[in-house]
N, C-alpha and C positions, 0 to 999 in steps of 0.2 A: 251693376250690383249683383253679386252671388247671391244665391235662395238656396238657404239650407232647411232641411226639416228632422226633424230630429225623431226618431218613434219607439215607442217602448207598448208594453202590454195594455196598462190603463192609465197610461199619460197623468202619472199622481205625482208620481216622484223623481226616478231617474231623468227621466226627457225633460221634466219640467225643470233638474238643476240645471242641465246640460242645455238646456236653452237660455236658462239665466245668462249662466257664464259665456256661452257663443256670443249671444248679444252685448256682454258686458266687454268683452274682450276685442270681438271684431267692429263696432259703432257700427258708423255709416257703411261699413264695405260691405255688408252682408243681412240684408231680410231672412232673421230664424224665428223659425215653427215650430212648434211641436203638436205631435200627434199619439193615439194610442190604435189599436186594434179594438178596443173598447174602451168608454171613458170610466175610471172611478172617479173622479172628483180629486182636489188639488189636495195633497196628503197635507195636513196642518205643521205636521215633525216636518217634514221640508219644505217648510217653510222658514219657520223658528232658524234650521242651522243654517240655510241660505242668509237670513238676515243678520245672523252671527258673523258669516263672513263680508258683509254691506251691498249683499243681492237683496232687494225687493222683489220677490215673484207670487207675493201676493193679489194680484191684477191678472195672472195668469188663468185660463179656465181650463180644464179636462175636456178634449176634443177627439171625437174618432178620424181615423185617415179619409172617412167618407167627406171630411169636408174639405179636403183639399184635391179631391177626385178631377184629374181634368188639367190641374197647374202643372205645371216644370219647375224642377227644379233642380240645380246643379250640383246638389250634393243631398244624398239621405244616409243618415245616419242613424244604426239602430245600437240600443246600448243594453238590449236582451236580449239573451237566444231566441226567448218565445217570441219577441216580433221577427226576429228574419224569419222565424220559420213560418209563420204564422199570418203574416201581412197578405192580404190578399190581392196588393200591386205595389209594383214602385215602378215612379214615373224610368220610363226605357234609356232616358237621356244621360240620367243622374250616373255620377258616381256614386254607387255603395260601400260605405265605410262601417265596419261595426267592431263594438268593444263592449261583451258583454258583461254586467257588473251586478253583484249580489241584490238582493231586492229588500229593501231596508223595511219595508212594512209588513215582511212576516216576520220582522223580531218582535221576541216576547220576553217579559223580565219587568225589570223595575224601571222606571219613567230614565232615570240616569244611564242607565246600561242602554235602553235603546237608542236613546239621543247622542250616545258617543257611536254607536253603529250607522246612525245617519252620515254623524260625522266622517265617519271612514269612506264610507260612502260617495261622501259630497270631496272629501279633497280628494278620492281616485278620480273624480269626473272632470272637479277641477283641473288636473293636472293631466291629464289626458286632452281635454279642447286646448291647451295653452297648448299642447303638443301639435292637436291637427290644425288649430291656426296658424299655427309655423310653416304647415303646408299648404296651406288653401292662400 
């Protein structure tokens, strides 16, 4: 079974869609993680448009990379500049894959305008892992 970990800044939003979808896409072939550089806590906006598209990633916790210190894993995957640049390791084994994507929780504006910027969000990431699953 592949171990992928998936890492963003403060593991709220992007890592946490991008882990939905890994897992939702690849089942059984692949143990996914996600991690931040720092934890903020599970963004509630993505959650809502996750569940819009019939992801549960409500169960999911905001996690720093400190806690996976030490594991392997065959693929990491960062999905913001600020984690590649930022990450203070990745395991030396791993394939490094990244696709950096806008950060849905500095929009600001009215509750509808941001929850459609989630949205854009959430189907780049979507359609991106249907992408790297086609490879892994």
């Amino acid at each position: 079974m592949r171990r992928i970990l998936v890492l963003c800044t403060g593991n709220s939003c992007r890592s946490q869609m991008a882990e939905g979808y890994l897992r939702d896409m690849l089942g059984d072939r692949a143990e996914v993680c996600s991690a931040g550089v720092e934890a903020h806590g599970l963004n509630s906006h993505a959650v809502q448009v996750m569940r819009e598209d019939g992801i549960d990633i409500s169960g999911h916790r905001s996690k720093t990379i400190d806690a996976f210190e030490g594991q392997d894993f065959d693929v990491v995957l960062t999905v913001c500049d600020s984690a590649r640049e930022n990450c203070p390791w990745f395991p030396a084994t791993a394939k490094q894959v990244h696709q950096d994507f806008p950060d849905p929780a500095k929009l600001r504006g009215e509750e509808a305008e941001v929850l459609e910027g989630y949205r854009r969000v959430r189907d780049a990431i979507k359609a991106y892992c249907g992408e790297l699953t086609a490879e892994l």
